[in-house]
C-alpha positions as CSV (number, residue, x, y, z in Angstrom):
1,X,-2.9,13.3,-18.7
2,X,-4.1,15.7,-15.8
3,X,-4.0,13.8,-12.3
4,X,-5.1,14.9,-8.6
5,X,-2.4,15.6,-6.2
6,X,-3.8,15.8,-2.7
7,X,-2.5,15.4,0.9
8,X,-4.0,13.6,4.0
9,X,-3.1,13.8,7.4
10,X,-2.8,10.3,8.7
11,X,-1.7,9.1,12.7
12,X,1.6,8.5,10.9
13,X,2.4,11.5,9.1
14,X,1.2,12.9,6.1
15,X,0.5,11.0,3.2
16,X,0.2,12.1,-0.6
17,X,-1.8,10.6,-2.9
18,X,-2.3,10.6,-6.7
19,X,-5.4,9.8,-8.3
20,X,-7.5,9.9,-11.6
21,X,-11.3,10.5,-10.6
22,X,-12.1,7.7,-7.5
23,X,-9.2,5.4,-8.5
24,X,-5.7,5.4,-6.9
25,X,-2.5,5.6,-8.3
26,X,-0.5,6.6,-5.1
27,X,-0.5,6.3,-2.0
28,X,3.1,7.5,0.0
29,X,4.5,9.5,3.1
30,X,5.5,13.2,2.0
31,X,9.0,12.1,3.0
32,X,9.1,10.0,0.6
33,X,8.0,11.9,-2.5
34,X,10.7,11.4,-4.5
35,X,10.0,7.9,-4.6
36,X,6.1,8.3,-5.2
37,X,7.4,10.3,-8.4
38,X,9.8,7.9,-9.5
39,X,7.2,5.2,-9.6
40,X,4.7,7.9,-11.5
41,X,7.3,8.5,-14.1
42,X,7.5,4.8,-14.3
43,X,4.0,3.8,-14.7
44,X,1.9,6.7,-16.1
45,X,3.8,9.7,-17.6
46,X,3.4,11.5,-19.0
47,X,1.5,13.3,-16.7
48,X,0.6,16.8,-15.0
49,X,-0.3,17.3,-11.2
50,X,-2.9,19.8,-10.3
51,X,-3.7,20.3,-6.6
52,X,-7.0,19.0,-5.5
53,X,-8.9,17.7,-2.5
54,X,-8.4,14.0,-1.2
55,X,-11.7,12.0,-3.3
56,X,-14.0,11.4,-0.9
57,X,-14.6,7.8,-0.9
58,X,-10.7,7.2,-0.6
59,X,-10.9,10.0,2.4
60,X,-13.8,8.1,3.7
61,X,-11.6,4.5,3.6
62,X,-8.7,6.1,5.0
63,X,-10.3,7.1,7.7
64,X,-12.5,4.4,8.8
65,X,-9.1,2.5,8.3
66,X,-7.3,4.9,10.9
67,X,-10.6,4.3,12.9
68,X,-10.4,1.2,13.3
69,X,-12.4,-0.2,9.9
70,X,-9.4,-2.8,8.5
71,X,-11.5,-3.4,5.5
72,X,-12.5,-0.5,4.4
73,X,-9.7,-0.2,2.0
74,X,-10.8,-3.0,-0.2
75,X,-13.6,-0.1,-1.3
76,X,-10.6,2.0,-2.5
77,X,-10.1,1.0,-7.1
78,X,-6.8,1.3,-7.4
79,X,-4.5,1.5,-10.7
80,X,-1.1,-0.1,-10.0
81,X,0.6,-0.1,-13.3
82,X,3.6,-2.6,-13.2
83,X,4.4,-6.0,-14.9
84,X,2.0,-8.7,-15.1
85,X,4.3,-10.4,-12.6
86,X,4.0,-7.1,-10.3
87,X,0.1,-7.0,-10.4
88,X,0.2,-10.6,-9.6
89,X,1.9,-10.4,-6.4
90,X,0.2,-6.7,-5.1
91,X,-3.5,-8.9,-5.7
92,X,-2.1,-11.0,-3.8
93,X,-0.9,-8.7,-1.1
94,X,-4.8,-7.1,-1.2
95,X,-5.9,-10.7,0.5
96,X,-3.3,-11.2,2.9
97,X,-5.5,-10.3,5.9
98,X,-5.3,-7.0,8.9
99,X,-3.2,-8.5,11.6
100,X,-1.6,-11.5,9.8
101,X,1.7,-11.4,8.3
102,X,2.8,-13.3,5.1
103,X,6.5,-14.1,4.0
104,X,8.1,-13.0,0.3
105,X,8.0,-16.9,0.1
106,X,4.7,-17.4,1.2
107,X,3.3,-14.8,-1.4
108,X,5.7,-16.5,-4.1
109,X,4.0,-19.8,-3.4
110,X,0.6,-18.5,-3.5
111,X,0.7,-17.1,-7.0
112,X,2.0,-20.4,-8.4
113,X,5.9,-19.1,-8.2
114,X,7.7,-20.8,-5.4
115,X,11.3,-19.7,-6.1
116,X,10.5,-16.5,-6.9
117,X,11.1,-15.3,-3.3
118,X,13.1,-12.4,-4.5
119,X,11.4,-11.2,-7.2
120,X,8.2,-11.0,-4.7
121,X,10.8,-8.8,-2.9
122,X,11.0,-6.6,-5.6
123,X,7.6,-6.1,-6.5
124,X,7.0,-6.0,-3.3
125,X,9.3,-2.3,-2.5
126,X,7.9,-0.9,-6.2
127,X,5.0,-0.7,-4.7
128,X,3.5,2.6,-5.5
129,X,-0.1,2.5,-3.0
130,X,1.0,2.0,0.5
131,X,-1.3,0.8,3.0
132,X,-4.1,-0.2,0.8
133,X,-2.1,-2.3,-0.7
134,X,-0.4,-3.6,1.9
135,X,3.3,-4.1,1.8
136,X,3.6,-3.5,5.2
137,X,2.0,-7.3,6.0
138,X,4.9,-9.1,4.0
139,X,8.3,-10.2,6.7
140,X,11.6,-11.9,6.4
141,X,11.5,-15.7,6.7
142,X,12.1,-15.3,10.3
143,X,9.1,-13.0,11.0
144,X,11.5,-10.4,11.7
145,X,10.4,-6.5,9.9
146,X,12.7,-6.3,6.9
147,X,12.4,-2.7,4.8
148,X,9.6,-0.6,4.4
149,X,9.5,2.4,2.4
150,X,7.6,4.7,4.9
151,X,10.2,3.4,7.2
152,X,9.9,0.5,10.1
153,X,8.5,2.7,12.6
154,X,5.7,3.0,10.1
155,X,5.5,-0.7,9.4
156,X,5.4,-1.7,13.1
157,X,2.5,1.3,13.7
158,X,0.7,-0.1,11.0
159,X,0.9,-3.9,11.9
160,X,0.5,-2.8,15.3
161,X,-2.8,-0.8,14.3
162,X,-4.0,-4.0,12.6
163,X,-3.3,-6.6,15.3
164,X,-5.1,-4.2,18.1
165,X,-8.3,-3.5,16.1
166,X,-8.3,-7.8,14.7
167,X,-8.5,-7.9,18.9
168,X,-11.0,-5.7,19.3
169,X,-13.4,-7.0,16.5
170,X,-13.6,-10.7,17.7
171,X,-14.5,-9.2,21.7
């Protein structure tokens, strides 16, 4: 299978993404891209990169995200791969609102799997579209940041980013 490899220059460094047509497969920092190709070999090799330009709705989301726009990325059709158990909990992710916060417990309660605080955890850092599905939102029980794979500078930017522009939409 042939995908698109292209490159966008975010506020927060650049990002690469992996897509098939208009539908996501990856979303990650380019400091990070072994880990974006670990989780491609995991979920859809095999598979051969050619160089292309950013698809223009996911562009368009992206930047009316950066912009301001907190919703736009529910227009970006993404393809997570993963477990049954995974896709559950990154759905889930999808509705935890811009500028609210959930717990790894909270999330586990919400799809129906209260002890599985840990496991959320998992799914949670194998999570392969960054941002637009939004990893960033989920804390430690005691609302402190815990890991991030762009790194907690990048979390905190990004919540940060959210909780500014919430502000600004109910003025």
């Amino acid at each position: 299978m042939i995908l698109d490899y292209s490159t966008y220059a975010s506020p927060i460094g650049e990002i690469l993404l992996v897509s098939r047509g208009e539908q996501l497969l990856t979303l990650d920092f380019a400091d990070y891209e072994k880990r974006m190709r670990k989780l491609l070999d995991l979920r859809h090799s095999p598979y051969m990169l050619k160089d292309a330009p950013v698809p223009r709705r996911i562009a368009d989301a992206l930047d009316r995200y950066f912009a301001g726009d907190l919703n736009s990325l529910h227009s970006i059709a993404v393809d997570t791969g993963g477990t049954e158990f995974q896709q559950r909990v990154w759905a889930e992710l999808r509705r935890t609102m811009p500028g609210q916060t959930a717990t790894y417990s909270e999330i586990a309660r919400r799809i129906d799997r209260p002890g599985a605080s840990r496991a959320v955890g998992a799914a949670n850092g194998s999570n392969a579209i960054a941002i637009v599905i939004p990893c960033h939102r989920i804390v430690g029980s005691s609302g402190k940041l815990t890991g991030y794979a762009g790194g907690l500078e990048r979390k905190q930017w990004l919540l940060d980013h959210e909780r500014d522009n919430c502000v600004k939409g109910a003025n």
